[in-house]
MDTraj code that builds the backbone (N, CA, C; nanometers):
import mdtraj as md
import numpy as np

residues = "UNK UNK UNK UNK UNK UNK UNK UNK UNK UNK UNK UNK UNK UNK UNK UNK UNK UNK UNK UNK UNK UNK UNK UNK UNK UNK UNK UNK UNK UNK UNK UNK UNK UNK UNK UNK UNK UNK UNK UNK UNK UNK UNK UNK UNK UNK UNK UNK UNK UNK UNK UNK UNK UNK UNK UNK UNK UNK UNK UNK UNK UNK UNK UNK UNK UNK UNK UNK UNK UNK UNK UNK UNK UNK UNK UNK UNK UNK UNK UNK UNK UNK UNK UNK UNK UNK UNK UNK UNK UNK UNK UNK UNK UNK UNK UNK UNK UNK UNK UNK UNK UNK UNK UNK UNK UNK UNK UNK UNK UNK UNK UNK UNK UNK UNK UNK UNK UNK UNK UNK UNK UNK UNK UNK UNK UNK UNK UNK UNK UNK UNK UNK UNK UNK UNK UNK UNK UNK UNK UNK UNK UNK UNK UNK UNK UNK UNK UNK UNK UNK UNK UNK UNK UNK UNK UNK UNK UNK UNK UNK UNK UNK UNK UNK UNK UNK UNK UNK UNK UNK UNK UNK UNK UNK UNK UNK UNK UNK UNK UNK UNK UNK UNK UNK UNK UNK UNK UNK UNK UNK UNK UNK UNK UNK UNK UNK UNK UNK UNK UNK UNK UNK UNK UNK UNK UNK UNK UNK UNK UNK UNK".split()
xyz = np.array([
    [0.0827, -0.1209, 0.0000],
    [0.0000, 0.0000, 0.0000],
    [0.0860, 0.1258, 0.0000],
    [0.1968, 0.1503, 0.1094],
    [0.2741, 0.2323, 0.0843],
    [0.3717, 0.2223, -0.0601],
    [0.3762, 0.1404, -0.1119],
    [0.4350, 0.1815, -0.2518],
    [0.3189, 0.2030, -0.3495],
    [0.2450, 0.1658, -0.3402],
    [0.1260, 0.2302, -0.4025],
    [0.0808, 0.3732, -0.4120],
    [0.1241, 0.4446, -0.2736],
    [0.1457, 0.5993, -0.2382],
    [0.2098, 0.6244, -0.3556],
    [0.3147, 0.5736, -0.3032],
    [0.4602, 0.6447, -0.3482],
    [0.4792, 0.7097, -0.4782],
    [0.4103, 0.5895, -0.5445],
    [0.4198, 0.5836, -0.7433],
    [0.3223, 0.6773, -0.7899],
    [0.1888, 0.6529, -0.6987],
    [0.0772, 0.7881, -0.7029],
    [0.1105, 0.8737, -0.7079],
    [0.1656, 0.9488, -0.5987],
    [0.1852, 1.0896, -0.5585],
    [0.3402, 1.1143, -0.7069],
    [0.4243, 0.9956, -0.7702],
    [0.5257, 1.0349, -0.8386],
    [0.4967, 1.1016, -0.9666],
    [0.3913, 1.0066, -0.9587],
    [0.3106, 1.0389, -1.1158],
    [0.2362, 1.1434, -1.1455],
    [0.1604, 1.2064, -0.9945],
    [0.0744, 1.3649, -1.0093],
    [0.1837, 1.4278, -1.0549],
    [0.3105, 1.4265, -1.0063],
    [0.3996, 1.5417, -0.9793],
    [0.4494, 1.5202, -1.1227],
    [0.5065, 1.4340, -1.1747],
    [0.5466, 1.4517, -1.2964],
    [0.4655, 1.4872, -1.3877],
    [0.3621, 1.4796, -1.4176],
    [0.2136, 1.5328, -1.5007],
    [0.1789, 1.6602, -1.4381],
    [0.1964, 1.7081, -1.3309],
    [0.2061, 1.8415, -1.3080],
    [0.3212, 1.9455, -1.3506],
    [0.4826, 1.8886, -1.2984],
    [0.5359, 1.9308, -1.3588],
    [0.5939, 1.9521, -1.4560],
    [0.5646, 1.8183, -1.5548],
    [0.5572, 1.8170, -1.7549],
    [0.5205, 1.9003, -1.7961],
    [0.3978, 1.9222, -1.7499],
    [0.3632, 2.0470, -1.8100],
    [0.3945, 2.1742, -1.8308],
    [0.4747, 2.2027, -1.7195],
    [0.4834, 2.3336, -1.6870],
    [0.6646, 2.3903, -1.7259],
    [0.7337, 2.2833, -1.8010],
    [0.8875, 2.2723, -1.8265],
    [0.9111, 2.2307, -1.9192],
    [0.9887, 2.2460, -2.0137],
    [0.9796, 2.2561, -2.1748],
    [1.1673, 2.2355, -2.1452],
    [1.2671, 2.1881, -2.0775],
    [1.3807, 2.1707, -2.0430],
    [1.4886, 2.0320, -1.9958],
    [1.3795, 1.9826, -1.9727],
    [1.4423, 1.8793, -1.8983],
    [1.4471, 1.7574, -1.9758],
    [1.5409, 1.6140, -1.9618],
    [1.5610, 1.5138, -2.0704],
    [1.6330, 1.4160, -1.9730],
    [1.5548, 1.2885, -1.9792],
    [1.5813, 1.1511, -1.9493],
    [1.6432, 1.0648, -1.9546],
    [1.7107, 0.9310, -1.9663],
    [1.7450, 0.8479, -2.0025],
    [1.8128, 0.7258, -1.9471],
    [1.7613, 0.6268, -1.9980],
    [1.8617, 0.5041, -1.9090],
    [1.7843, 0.4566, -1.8183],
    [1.8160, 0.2835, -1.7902],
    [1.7878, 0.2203, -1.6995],
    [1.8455, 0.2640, -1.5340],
    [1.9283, 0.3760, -1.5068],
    [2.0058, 0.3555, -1.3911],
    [2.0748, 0.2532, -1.3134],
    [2.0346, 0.2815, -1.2091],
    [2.0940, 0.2067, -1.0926],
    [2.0287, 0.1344, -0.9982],
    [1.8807, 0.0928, -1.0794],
    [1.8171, 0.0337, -0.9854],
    [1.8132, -0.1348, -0.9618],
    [1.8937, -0.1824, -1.0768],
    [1.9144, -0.3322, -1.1063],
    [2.0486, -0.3339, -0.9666],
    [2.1453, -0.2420, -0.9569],
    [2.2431, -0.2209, -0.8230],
    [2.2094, -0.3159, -0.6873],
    [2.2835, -0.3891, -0.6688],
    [2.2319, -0.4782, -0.5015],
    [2.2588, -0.3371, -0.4054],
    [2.1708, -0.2567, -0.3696],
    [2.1938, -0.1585, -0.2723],
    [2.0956, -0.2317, -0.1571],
    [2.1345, -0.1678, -0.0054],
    [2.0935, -0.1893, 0.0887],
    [1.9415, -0.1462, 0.1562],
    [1.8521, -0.2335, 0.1677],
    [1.7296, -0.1529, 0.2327],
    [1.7169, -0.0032, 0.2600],
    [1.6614, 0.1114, 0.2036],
    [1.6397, 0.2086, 0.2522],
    [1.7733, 0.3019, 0.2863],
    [1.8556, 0.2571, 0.1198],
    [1.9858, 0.3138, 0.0795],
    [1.8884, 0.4290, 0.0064],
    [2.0075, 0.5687, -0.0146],
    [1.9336, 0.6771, -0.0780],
    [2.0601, 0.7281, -0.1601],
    [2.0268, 0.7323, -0.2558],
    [2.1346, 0.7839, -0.3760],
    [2.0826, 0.9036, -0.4753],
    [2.2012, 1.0218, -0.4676],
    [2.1588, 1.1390, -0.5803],
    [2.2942, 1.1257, -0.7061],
    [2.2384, 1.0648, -0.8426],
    [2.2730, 1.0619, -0.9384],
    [2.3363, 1.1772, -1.0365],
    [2.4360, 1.2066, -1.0489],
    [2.4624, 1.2837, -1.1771],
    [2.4975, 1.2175, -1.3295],
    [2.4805, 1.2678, -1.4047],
    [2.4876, 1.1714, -1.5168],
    [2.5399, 1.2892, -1.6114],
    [2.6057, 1.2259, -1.7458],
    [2.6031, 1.3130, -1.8614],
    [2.5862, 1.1806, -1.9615],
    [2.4728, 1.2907, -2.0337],
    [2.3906, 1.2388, -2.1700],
    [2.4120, 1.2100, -2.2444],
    [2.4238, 1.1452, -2.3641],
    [2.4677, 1.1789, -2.5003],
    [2.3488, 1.1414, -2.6173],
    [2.3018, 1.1844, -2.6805],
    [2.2075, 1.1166, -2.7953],
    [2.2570, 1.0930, -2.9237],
    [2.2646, 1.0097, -2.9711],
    [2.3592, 1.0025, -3.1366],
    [2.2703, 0.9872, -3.2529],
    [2.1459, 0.9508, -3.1923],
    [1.9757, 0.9778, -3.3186],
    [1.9930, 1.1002, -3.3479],
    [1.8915, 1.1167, -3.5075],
    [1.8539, 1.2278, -3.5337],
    [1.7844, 1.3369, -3.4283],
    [1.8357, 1.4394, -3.4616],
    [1.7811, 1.5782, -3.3739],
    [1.8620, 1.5565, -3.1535],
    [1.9272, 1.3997, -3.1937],
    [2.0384, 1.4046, -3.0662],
    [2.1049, 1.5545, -2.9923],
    [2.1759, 1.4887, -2.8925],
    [2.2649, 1.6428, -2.8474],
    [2.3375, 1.5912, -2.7100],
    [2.4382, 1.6815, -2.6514],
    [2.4467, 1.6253, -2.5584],
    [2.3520, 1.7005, -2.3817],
    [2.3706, 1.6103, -2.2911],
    [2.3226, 1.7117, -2.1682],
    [2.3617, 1.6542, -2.0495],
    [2.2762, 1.6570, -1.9521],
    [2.3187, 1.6465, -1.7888],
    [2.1533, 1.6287, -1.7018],
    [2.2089, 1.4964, -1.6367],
    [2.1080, 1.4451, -1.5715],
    [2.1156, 1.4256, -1.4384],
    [1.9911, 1.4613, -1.3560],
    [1.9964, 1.4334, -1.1643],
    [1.9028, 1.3414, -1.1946],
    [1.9286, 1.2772, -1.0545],
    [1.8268, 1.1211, -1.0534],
    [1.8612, 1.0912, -0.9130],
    [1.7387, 1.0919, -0.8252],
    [1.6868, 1.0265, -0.6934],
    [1.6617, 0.8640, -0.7197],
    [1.7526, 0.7952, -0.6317],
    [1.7509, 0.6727, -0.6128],
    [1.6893, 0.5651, -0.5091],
    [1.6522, 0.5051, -0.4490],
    [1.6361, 0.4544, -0.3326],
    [1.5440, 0.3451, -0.3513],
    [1.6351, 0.2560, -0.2174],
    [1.5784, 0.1189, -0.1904],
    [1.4886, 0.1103, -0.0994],
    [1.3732, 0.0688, -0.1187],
    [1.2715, 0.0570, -0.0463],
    [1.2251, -0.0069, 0.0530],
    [1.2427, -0.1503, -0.0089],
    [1.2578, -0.2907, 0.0657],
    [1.3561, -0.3845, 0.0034],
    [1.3082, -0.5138, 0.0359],
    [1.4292, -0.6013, -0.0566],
    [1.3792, -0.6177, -0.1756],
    [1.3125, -0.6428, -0.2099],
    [1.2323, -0.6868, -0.3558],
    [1.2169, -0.5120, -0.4756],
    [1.2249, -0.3616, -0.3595],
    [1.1701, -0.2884, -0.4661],
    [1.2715, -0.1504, -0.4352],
    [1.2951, -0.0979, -0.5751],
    [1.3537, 0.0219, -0.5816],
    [1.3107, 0.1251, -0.6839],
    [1.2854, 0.2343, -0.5981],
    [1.2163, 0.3722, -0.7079],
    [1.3458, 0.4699, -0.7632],
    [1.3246, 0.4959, -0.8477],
    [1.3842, 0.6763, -0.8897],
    [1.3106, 0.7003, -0.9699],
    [1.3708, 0.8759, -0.9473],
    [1.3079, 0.9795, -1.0574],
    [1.3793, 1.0887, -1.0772],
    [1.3901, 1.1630, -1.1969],
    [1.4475, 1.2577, -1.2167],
    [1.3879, 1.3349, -1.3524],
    [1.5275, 1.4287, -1.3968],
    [1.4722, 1.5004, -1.4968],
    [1.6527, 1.5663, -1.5278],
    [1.6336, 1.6270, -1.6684],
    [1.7968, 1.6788, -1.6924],
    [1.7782, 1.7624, -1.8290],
    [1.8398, 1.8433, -1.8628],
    [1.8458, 1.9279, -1.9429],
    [1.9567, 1.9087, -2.0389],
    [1.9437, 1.9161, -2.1814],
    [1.9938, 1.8638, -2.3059],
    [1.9710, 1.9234, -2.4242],
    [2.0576, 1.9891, -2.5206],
    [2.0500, 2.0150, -2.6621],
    [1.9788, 1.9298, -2.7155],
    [1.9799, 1.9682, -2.8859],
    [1.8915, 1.9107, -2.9149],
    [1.7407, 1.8907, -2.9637],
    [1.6478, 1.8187, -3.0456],
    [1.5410, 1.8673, -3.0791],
    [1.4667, 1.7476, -2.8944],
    [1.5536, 1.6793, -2.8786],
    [1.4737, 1.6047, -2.7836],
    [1.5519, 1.6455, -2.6155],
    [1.4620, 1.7263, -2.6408],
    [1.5044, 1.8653, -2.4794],
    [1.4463, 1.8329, -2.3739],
    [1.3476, 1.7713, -2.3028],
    [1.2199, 1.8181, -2.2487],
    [1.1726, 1.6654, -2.1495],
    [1.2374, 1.6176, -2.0530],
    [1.1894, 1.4916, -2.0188],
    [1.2146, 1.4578, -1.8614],
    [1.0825, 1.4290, -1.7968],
    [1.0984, 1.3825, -1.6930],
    [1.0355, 1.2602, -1.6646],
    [1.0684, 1.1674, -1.5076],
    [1.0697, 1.0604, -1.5524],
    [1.1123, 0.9931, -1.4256],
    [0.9975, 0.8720, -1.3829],
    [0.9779, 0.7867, -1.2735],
    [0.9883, 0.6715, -1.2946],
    [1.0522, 0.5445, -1.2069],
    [1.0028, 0.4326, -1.2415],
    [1.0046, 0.3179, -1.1022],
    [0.9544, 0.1959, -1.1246],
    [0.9807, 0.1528, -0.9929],
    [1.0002, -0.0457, -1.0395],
    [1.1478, -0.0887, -1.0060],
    [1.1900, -0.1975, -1.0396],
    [1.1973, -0.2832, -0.9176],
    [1.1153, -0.4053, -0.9552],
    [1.0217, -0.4980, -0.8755],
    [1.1393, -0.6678, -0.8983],
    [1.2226, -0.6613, -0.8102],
    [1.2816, -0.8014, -0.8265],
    [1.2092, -0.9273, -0.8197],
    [1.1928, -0.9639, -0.9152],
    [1.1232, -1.1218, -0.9459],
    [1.2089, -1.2680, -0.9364],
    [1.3517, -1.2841, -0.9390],
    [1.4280, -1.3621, -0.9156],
    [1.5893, -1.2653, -0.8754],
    [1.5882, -1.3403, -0.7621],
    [1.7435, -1.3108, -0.7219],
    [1.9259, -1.3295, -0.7958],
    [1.9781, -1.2523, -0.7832],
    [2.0966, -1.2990, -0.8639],
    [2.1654, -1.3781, -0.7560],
    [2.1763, -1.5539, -0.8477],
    [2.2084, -1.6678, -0.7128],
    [2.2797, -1.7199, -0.8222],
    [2.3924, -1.7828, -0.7566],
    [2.5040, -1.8627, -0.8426],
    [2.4794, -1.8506, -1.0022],
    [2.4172, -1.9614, -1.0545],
    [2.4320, -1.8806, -1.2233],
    [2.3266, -1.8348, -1.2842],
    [2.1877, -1.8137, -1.1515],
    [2.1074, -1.7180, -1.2208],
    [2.1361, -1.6060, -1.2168],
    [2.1098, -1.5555, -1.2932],
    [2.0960, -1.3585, -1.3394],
    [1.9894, -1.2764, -1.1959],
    [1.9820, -1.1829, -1.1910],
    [1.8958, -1.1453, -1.1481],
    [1.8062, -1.1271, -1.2146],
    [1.6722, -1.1006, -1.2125],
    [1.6017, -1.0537, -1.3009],
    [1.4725, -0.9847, -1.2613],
    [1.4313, -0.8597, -1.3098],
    [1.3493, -0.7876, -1.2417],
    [1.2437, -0.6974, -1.3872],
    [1.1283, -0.6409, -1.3117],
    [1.0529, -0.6036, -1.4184],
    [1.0519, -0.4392, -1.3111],
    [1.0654, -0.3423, -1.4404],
    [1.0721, -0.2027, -1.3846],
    [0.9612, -0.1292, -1.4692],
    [0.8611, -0.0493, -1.3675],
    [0.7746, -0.0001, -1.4538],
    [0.8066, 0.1073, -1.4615],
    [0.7195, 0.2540, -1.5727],
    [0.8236, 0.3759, -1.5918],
    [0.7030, 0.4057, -1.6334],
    [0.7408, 0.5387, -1.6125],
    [0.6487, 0.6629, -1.6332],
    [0.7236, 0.7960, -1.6914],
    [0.6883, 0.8336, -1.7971],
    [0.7902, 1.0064, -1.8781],
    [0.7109, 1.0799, -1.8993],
    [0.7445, 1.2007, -1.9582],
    [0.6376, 1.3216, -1.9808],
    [0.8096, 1.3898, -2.0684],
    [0.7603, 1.3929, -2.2338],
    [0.8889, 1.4501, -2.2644],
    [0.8328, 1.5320, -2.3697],
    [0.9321, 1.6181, -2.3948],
    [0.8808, 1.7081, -2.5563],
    [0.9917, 1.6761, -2.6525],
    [0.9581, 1.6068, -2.7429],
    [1.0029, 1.5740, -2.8595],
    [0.9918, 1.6292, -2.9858],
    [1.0451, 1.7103, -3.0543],
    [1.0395, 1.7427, -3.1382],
    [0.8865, 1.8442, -3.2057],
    [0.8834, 1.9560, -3.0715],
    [0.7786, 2.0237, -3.0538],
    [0.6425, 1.9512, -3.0010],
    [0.6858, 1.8356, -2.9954],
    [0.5493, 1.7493, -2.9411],
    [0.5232, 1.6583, -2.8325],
    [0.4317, 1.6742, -2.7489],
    [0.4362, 1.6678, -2.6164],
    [0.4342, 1.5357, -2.5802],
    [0.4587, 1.4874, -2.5206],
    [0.4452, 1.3188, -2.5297],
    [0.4548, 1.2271, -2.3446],
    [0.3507, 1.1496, -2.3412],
    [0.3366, 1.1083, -2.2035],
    [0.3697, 0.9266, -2.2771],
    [0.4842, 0.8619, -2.2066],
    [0.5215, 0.7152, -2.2105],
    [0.4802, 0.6450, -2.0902],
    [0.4020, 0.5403, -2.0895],
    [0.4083, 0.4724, -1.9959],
    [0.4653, 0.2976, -2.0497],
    [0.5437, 0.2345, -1.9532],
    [0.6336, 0.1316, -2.0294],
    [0.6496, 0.0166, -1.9002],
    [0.7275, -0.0757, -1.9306],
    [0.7426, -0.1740, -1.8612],
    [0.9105, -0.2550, -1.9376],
    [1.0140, -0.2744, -1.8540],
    [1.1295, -0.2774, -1.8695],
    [1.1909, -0.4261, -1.7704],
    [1.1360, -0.5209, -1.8129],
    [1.2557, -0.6332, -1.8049],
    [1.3703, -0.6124, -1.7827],
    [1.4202, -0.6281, -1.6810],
    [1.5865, -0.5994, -1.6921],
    [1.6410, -0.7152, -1.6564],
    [1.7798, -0.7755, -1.6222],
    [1.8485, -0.8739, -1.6211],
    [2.0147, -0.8404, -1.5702],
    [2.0532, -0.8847, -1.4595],
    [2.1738, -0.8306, -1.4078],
    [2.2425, -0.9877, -1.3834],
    [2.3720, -0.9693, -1.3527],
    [2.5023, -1.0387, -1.2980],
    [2.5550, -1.0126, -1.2329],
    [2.6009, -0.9983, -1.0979],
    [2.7558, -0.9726, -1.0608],
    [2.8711, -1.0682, -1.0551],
    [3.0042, -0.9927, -1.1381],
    [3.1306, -1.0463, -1.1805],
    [3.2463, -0.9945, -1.1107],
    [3.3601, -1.0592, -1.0784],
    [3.4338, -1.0008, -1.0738],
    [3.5461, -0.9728, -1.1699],
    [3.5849, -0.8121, -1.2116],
    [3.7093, -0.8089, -1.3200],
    [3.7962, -0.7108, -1.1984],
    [3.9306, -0.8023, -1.1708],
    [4.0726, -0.7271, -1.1654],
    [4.0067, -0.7323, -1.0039],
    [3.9223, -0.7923, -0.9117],
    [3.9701, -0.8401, -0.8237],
    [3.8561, -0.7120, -0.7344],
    [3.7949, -0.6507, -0.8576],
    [3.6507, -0.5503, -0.8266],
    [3.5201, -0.6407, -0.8843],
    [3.3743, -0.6529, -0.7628],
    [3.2947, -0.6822, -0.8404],
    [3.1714, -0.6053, -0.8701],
    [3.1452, -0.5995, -1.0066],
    [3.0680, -0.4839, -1.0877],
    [2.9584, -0.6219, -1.1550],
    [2.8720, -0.5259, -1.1910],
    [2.6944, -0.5792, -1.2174],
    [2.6634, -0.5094, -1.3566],
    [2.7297, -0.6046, -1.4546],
    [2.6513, -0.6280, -1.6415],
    [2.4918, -0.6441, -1.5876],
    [2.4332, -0.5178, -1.6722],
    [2.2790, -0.5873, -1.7392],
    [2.2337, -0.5463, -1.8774],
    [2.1557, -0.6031, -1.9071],
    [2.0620, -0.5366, -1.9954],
    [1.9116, -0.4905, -1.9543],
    [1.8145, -0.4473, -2.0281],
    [1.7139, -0.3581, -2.0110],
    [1.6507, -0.3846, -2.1387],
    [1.5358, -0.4129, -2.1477],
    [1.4546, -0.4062, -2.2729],
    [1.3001, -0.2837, -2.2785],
    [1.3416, -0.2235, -2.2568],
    [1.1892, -0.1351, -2.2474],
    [1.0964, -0.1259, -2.3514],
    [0.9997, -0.1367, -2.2998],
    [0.8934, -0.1268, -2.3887],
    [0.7616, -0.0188, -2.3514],
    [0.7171, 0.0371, -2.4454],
    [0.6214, 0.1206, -2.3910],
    [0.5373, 0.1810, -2.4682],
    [0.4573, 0.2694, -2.4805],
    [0.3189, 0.3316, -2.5098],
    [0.3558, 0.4306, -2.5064],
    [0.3542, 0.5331, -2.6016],
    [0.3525, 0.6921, -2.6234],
    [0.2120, 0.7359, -2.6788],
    [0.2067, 0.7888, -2.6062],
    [0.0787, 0.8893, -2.6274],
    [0.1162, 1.0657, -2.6893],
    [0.1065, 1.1101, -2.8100],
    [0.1308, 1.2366, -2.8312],
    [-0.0086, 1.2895, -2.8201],
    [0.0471, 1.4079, -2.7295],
    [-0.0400, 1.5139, -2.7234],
    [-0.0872, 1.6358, -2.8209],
    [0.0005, 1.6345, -2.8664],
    [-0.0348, 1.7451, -3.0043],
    [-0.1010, 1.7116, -3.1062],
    [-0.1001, 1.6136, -3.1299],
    [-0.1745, 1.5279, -3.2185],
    [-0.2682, 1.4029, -3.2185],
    [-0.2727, 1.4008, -3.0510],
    [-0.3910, 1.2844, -3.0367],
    [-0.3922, 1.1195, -3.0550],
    [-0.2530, 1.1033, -3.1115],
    [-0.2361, 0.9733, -3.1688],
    [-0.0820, 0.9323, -3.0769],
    [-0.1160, 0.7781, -3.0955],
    [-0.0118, 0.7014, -2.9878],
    [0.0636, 0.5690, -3.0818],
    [0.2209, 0.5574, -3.0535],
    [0.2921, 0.4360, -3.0825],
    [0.3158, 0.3679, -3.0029],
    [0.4128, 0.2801, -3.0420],
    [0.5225, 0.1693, -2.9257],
    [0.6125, 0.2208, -2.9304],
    [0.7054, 0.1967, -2.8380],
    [0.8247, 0.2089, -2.8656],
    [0.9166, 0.0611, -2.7694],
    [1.0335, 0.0583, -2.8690],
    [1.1446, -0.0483, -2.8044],
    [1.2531, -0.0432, -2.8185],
    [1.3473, -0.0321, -2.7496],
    [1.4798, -0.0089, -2.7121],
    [1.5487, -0.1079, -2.6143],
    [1.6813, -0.1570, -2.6144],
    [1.7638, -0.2392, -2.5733],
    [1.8850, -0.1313, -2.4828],
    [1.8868, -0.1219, -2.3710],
    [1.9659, -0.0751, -2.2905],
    [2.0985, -0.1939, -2.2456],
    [2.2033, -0.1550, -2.2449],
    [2.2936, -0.2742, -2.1953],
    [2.3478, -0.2015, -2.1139],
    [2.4566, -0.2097, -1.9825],
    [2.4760, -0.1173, -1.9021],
    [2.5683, -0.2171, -1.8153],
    [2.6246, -0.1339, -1.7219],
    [2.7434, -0.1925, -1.6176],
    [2.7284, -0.1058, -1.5134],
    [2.7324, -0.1688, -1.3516],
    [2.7470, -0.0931, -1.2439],
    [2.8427, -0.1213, -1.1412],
    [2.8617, -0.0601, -1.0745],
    [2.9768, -0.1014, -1.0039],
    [3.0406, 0.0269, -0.8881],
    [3.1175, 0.0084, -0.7802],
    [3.1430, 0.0834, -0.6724],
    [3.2920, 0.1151, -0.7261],
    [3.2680, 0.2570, -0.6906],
    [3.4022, 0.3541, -0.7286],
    [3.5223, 0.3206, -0.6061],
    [3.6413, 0.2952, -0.5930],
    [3.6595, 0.3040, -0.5136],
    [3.7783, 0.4218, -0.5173],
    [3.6851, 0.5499, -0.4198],
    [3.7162, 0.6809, -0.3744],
    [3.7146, 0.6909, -0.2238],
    [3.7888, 0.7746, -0.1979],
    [3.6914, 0.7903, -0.0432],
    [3.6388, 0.9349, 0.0088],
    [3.4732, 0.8833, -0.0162],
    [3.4212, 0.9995, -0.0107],
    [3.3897, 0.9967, 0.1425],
    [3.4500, 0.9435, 0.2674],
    [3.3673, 0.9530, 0.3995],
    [3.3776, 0.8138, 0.4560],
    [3.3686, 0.8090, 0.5918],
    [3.3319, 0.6464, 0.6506],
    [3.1818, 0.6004, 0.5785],
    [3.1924, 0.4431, 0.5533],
    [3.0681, 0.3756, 0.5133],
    [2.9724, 0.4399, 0.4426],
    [3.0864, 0.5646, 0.3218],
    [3.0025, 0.5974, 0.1934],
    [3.1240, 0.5230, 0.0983],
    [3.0358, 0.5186, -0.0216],
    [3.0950, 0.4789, -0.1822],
    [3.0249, 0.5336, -0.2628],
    [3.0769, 0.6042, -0.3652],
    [3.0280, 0.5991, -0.4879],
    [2.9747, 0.5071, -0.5732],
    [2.9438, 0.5141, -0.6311],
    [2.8878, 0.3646, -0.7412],
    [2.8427, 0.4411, -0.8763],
    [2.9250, 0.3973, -0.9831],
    [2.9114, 0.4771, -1.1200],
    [2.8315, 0.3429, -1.2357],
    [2.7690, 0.3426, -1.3369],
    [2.7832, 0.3151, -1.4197],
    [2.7885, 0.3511, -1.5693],
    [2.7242, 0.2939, -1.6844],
    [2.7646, 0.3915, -1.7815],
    [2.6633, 0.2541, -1.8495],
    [2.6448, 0.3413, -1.9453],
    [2.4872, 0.2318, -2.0638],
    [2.4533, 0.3024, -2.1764],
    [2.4862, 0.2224, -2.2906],
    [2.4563, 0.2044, -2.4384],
    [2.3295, 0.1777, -2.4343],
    [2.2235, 0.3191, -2.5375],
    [2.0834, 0.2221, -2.5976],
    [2.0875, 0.2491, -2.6961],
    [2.0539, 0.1382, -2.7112],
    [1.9990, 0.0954, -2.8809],
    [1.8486, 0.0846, -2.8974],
    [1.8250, 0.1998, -3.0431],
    [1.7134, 0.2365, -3.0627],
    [1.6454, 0.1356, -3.1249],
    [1.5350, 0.0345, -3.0627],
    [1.4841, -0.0249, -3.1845],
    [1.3555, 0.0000, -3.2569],
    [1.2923, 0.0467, -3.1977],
    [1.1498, 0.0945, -3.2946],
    [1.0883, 0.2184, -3.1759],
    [1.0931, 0.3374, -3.3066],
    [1.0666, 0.4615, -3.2433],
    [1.1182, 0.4948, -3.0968],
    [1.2528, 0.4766, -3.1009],
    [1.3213, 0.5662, -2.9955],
    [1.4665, 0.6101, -3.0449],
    [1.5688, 0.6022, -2.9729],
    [1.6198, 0.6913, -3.0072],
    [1.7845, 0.6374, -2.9504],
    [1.8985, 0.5710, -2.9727],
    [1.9913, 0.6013, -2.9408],
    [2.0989, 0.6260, -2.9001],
    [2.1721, 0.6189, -2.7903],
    [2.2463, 0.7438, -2.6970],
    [2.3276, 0.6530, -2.6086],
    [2.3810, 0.7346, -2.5266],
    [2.5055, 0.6639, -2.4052],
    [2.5198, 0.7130, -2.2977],
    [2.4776, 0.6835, -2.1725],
    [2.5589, 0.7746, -2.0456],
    [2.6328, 0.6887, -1.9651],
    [2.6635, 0.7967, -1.8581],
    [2.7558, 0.7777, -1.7574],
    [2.7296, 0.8733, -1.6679],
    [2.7086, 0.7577, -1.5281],
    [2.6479, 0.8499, -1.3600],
    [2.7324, 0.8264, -1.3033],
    [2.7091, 0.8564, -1.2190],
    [2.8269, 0.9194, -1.0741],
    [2.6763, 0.9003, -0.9444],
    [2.7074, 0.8255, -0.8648],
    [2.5706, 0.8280, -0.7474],
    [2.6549, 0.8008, -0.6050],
    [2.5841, 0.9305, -0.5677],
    [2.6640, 0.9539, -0.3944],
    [2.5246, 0.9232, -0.3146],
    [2.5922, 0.8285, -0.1779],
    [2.4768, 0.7997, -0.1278],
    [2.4327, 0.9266, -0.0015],
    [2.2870, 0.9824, 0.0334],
    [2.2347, 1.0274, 0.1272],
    [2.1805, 1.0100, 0.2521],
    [2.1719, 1.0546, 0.3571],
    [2.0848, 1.0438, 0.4663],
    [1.9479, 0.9877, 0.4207],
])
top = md.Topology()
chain = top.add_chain()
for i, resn in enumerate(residues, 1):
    res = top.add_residue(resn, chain, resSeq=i)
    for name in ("N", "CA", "C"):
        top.add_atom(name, md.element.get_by_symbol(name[0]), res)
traj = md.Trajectory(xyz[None], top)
């Protein structure tokens, strides 16, 4: 029930504030496939890149956090050149199998956007399979996944709605800096590939954990 709040109240706010911001731009599975700790809290920086038509580059914040064991939310929003400027953006990834000896993890993440594309207003709602590992390379262990999203666009300017599908592949893993006692960084970085009506692109975050 309380995550039921949660996603409620995420979703007024982003449909409230879509509307009202013509600046901001999305992207990526994050960091929620990450084995973080119960009622861990992470603020994301990211930089963007889009390599589709009307692409550009930009800069992304993103609220992270673990909820329970099974569920983790974020949301954010970021600003980007470009004809695809304009995007904010919730989601909440629901672990369905654990990553145990040579299973994968594997989890279903639902998502919610509000973006302006190419003068046209557009509300996605989607559902994102993801699939993780943790490996160790050089004696560090970091977490390969992929991401398959899928979703429903609804344009507003014109009344009419597609699919869209895209293949995210991505890597996560703990920086080792020292930002403080019993903090870490944790960066990753993720290739998507556009496959029907989307778009693209590459980043790389930086996530410091919070109170």
């Amino acid at each position: 029930m309380k995550t039921v709040k949660v996603l409620t109240i995420a979703s007024v706010l982003i449909m409230t504030i879509g509307g009202l911001t013509s600046k901001a731009h999305a992207y990526g599975t994050g960091i929620s496939s990450f084995p973080l700790e119960v009622e861990t809290k992470l603020i994301s920086a990211e930089l963007t890149g889009i390599t589709s038509t009307g692409g550009g580059l930009g800069m992304q914040a993103r609220f992270t956090q673990k909820i329970n064991e099974k569920g983790t939310i974020d949301a954010g929003l970021g600003i980007s050149g470009g004809e695809r400027s304009a995007r904010l953006f919730a989601g909440y990834d629901i672990e369905i199998f654990p990553d145990y000896e040579n299973q994968p993890r594997t989890s279903l993440k639902a998502f919610i956007e509000n973006s302006k594309e190419f003068n046209a207003r557009r509300n996605i709602l989607g559902l994102a399979p993801t699939f993780s590992k943790g490996f160790t390379f050089w004696g560090k262990e970091a977490f390969p996944y992929i991401s398959i999203p899928y979703g429903i666009s609804l344009n507003g300017s014109s009344s009419t709605y597609n699919t869209t599908l895209s293949a995210n592949i991505g890597i996560s893993g703990v920086i080792p800096a020292d930002v403080g006692p019993e903090k870490q960084l944790t960066a990753n970085a993720e290739a998507i590939v556009g496959l029907k009506d989307s778009f693209s692109g590459v980043f790389f975050g930086v996530a410091y954990p919070i109170e």
